[in-house]
C-alpha positions in Angstrom: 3.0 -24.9 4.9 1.8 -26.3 1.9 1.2 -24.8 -1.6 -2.7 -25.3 -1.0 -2.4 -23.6 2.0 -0.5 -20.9 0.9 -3.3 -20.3 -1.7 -5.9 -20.8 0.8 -4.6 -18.6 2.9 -4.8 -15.8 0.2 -7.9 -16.2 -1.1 -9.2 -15.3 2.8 -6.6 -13.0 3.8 -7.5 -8.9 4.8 -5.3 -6.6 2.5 -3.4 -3.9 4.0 -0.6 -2.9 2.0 0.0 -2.8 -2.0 2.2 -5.7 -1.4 -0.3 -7.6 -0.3 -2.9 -6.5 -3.0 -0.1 -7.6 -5.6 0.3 -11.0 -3.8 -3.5 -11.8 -3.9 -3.9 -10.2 -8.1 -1.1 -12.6 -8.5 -2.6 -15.6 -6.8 -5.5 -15.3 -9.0 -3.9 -17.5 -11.6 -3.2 -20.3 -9.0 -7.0 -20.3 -7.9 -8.0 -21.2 -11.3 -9.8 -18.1 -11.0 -12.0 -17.3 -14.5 -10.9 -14.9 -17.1 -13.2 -12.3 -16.4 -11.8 -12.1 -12.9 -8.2 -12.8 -14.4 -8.8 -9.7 -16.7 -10.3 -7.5 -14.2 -7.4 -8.5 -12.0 -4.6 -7.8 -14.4 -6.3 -4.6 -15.8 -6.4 -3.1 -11.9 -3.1 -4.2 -11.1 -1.8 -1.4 -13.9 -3.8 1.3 -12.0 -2.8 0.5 -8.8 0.7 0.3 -9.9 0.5 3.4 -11.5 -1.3 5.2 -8.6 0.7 3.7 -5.9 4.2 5.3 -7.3 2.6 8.7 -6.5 2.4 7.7 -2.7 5.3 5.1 -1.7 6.3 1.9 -3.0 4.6 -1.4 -2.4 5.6 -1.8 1.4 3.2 1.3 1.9 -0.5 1.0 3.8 -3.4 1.3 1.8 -4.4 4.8 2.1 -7.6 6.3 1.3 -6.1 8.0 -1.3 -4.8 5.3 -2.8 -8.0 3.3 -3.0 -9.9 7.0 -4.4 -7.0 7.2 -7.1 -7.5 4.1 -8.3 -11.3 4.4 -8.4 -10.6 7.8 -10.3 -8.6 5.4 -12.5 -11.1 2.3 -13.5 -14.1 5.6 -13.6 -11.8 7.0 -16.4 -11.2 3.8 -18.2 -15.3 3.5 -18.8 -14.3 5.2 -22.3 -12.1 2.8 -23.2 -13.4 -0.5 -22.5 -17.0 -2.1 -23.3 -19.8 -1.7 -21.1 -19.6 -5.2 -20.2 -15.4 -5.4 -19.5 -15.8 -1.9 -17.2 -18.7 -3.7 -15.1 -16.7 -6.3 -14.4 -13.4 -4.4 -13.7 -16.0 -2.3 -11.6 -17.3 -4.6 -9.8 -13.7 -6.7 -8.8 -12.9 -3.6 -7.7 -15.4 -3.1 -5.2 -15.2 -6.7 -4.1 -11.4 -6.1 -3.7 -12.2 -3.0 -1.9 -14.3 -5.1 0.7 -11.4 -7.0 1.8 -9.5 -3.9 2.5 -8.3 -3.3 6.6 -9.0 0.1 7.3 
């Protein structure tokens, strides 16, 4: 399998573990993605990280929980980042949320 289709195959894949969240933040950079996604991708990874410690490691399924921790999380963060930078880290993350298997 090629690189491309590697990347291809990433950009279109259903996420069910934190591994695979981590694979697809990561394979942002390779898509060329833009820097608002690249931001909003990087500043969610931290929050994920951080909430996923409290409920297994990164082989684990994505829980309910996990996905309500880390909207608790980016909610929280609205006093620390500009209207602008928490609407778009809000919005990736309910676009990421979409592509969750439940």
């Amino acid at each position: 399998m090629t690189s491309e289709t590697t990347i291809s195959n990433i950009s279109t894949k259903q996420l069910s573990t934190v591994a695979d969240l981590y694979q697809y933040l990561d394979a942002l950079f390779e898509l060329d993605a833009d820097s608002d996604t690249l931001f909003a991708g990087s500043y969610l990874r931290g929050f994920i990280s951080l909430v996923a410690t409290d409920y297994g490691d990164e082989s684990q399924t994505i829980s309910t929980l996990l996905l309500e921790g880390v909207t608790a999380k980016v909610g929280q963060s609205k006093v620390e980042l500009s209207p602008q930078d928490y609407a778009i880290v809000m919005n990736f993350w309910l676009e990421l949320q979409q592509r969750v298997v439940s």
